[in-house]
KEDO-326070 format. One line per 2 residues: number of its first residue (from 1); their letters; for each residue z, x, y of N, C-alpha, C. Coordinates in nm, 2 decimals. Layout:
# residues N
NUM	A	Z:X:Y:Z:X:Y:Z:X:Y; ...
This chain:
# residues 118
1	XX	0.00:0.08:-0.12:0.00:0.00:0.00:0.00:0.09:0.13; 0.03:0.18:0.14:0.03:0.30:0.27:-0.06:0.40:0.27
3	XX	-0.11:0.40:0.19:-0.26:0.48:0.16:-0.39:0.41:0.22; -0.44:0.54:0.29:-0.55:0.47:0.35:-0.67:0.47:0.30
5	XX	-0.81:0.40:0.31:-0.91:0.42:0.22:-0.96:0.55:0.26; -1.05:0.65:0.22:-1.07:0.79:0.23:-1.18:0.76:0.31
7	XX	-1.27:0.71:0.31:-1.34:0.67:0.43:-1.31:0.61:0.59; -1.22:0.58:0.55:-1.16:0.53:0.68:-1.09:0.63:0.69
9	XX	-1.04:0.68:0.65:-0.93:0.80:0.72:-1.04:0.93:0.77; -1.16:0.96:0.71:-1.26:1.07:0.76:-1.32:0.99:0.89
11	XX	-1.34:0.86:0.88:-1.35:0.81:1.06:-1.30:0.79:1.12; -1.10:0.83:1.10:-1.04:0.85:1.24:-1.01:0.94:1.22
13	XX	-1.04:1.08:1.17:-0.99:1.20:1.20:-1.01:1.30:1.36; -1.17:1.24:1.39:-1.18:1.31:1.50:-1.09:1.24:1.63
15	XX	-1.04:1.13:1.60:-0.91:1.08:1.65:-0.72:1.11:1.70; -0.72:1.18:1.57:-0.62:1.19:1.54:-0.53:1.30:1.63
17	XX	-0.59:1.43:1.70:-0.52:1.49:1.79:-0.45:1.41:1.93; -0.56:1.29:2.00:-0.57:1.22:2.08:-0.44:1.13:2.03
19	XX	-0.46:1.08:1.94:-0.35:0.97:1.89:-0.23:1.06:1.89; -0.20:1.11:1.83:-0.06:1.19:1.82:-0.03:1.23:1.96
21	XX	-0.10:1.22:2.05:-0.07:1.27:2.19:-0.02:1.18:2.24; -0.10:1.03:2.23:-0.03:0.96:2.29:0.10:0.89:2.23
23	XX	0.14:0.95:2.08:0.22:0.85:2.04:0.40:0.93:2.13; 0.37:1.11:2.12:0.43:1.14:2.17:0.47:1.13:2.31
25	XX	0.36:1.06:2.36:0.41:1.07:2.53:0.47:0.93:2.54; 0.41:0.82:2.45:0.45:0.67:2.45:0.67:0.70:2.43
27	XX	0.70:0.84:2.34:0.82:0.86:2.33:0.89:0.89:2.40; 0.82:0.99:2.50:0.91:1.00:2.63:0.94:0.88:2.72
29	XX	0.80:0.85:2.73:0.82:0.76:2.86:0.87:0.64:2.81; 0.93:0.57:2.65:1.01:0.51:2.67:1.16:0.56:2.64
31	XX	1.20:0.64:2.69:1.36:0.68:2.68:1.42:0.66:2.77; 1.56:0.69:2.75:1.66:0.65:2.84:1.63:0.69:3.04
33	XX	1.70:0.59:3.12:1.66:0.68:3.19:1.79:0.73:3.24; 1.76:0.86:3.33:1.83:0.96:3.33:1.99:0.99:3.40
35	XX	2.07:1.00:3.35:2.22:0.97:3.40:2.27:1.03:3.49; 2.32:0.87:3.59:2.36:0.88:3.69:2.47:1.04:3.70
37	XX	2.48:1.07:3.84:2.55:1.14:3.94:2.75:1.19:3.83; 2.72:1.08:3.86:2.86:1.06:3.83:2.93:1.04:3.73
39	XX	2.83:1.00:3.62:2.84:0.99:3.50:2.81:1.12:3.43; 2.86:1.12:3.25:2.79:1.19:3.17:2.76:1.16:3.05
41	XX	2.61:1.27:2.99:2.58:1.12:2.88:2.58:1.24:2.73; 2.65:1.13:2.64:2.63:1.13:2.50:2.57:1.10:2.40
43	XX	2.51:1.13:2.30:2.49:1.07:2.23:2.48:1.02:2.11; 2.48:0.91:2.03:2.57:0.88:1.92:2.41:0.86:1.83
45	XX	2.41:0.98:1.72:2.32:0.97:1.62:2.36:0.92:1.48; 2.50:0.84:1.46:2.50:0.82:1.39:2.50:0.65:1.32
47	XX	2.42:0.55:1.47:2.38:0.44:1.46:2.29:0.40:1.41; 2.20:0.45:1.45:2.04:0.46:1.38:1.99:0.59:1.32
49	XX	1.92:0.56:1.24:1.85:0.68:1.15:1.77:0.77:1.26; 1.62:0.67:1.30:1.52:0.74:1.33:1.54:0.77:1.51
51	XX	1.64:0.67:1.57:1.67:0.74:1.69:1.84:0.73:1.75; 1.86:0.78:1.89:2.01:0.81:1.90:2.02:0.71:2.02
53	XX	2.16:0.68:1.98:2.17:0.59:2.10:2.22:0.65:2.19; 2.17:0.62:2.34:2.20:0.76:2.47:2.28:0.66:2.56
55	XX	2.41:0.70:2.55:2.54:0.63:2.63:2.57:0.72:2.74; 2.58:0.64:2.89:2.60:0.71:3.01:2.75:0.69:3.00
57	XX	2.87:0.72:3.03:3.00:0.70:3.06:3.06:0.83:3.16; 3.17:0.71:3.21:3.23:0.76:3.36:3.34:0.87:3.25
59	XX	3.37:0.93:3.35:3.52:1.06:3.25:3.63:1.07:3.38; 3.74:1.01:3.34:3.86:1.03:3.44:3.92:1.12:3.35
61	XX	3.97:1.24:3.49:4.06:1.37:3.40:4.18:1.31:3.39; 4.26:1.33:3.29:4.41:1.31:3.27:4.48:1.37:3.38
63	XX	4.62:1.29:3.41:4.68:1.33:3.54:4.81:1.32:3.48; 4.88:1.41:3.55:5.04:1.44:3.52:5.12:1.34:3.64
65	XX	5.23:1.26:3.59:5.27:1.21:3.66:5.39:1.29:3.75; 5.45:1.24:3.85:5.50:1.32:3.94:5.67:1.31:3.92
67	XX	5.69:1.47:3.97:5.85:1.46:3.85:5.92:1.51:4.01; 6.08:1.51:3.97:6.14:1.54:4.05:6.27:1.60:4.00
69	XX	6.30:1.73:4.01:6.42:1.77:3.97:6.44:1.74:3.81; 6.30:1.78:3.79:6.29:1.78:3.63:6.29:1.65:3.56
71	XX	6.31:1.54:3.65:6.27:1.41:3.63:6.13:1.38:3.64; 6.12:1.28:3.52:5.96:1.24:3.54:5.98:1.07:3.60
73	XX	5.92:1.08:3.74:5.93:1.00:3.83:5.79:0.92:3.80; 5.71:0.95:3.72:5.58:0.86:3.75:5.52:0.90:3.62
75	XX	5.44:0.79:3.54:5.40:0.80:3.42:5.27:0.91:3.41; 5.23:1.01:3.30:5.15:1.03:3.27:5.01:0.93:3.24
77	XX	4.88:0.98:3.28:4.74:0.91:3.21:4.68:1.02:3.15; 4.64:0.99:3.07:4.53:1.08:2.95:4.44:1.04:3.01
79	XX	4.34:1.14:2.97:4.20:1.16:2.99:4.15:0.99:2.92; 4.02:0.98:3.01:3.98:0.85:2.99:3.80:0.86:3.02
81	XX	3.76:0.84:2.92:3.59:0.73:2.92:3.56:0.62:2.96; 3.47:0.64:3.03:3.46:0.46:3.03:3.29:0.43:3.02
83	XX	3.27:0.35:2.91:3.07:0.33:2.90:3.06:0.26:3.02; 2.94:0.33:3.05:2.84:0.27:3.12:2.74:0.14:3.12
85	XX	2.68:0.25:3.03:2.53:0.16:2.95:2.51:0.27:2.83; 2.46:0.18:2.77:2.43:0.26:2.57:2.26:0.18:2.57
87	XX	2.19:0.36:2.55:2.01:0.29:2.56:1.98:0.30:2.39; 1.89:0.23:2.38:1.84:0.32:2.27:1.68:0.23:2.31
89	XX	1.59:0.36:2.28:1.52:0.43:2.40:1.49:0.38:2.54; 1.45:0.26:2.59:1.46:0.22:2.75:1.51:0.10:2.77
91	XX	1.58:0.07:2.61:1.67:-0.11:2.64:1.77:-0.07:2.66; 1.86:-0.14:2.73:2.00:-0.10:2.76:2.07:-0.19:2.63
93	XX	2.16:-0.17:2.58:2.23:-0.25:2.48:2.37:-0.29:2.51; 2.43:-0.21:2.62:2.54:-0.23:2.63:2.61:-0.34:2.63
95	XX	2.59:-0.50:2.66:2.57:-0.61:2.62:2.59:-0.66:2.52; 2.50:-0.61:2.41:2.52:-0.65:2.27:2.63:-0.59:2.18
97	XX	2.68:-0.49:2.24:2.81:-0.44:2.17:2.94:-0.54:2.16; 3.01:-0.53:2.09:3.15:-0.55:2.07:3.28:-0.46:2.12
99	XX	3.36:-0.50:2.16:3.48:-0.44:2.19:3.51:-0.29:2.11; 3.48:-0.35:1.96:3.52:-0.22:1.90:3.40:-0.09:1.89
101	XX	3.34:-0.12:1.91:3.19:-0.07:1.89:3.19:0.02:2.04; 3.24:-0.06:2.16:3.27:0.04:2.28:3.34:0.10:2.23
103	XX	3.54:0.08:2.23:3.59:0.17:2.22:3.57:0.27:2.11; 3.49:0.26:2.04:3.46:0.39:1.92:3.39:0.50:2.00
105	XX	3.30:0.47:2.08:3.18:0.53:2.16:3.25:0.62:2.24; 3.35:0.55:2.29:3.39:0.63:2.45:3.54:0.70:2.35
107	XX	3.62:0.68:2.27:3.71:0.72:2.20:3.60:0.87:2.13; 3.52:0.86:2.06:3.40:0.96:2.00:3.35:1.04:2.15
109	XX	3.30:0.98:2.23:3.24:1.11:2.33:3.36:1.16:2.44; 3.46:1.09:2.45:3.57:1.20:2.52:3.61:1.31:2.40
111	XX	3.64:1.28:2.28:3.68:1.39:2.20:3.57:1.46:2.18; 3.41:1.46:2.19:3.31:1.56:2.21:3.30:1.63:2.32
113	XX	3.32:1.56:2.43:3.37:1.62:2.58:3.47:1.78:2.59; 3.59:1.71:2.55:3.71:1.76:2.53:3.70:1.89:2.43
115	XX	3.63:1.88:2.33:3.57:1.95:2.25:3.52:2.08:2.28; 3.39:2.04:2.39:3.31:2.12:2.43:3.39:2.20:2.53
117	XX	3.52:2.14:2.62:3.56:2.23:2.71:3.68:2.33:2.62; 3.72:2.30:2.50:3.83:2.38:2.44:3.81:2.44:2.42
């Protein structure tokens, strides 16, 4: 069923550099687009096989709360993610996720983050 007839495949051969050209540019130009300023983007290949889903998220550094005479006067925050938008290649999907499905993403790319600066 995937096999093409041998005739037919000797009349699109002189095709076939052209085609591959455009299938590759069809790949660029539909991918994510490119992450905001302020954001930073991850990506989670372990959703789909044949592509990655490209998640933009905000990153708050953890902050020490403010102490006084060795008292801690003010609570500690941990480092924090927060999604953006999750593409996979120029749809946004963010939408279609679940609660848990976010926090897995943004829980997974701050510890890649975190990762990369240790």
């Amino acid at each position: 069923m995937n096999q093409i007839n041998p005739t037919i495949a000797a009349a699109l051969q002189p095709f076939a550099p052209r085609l591959e050209a455009q299938v590759a540019s069809a790949h660029r130009m539909y991918g994510a687009p490119p992450c905001p300023k302020d954001c930073f983007e991850w990506r989670d290949e372990r959703v789909l096989m044949d592509t990655a889903v490209v998640c933009h998220l905000e990153y708050e550094a953890a902050e020490r709360g403010g102490r006084e005479n060795g008292l801690q006067m003010e609570p500690d925050y941990p480092a924090h993610a927060t999604l953006v938008a999750a593409y996979i290649r120029d749809i946004n999907i963010y939408d279609l996720l679940d609660s848990e499905q976010v926090s897995r993403i943004e829980a997974d790319a701050l510890r890649s983050l975190e990762g990369e600066w240790a």
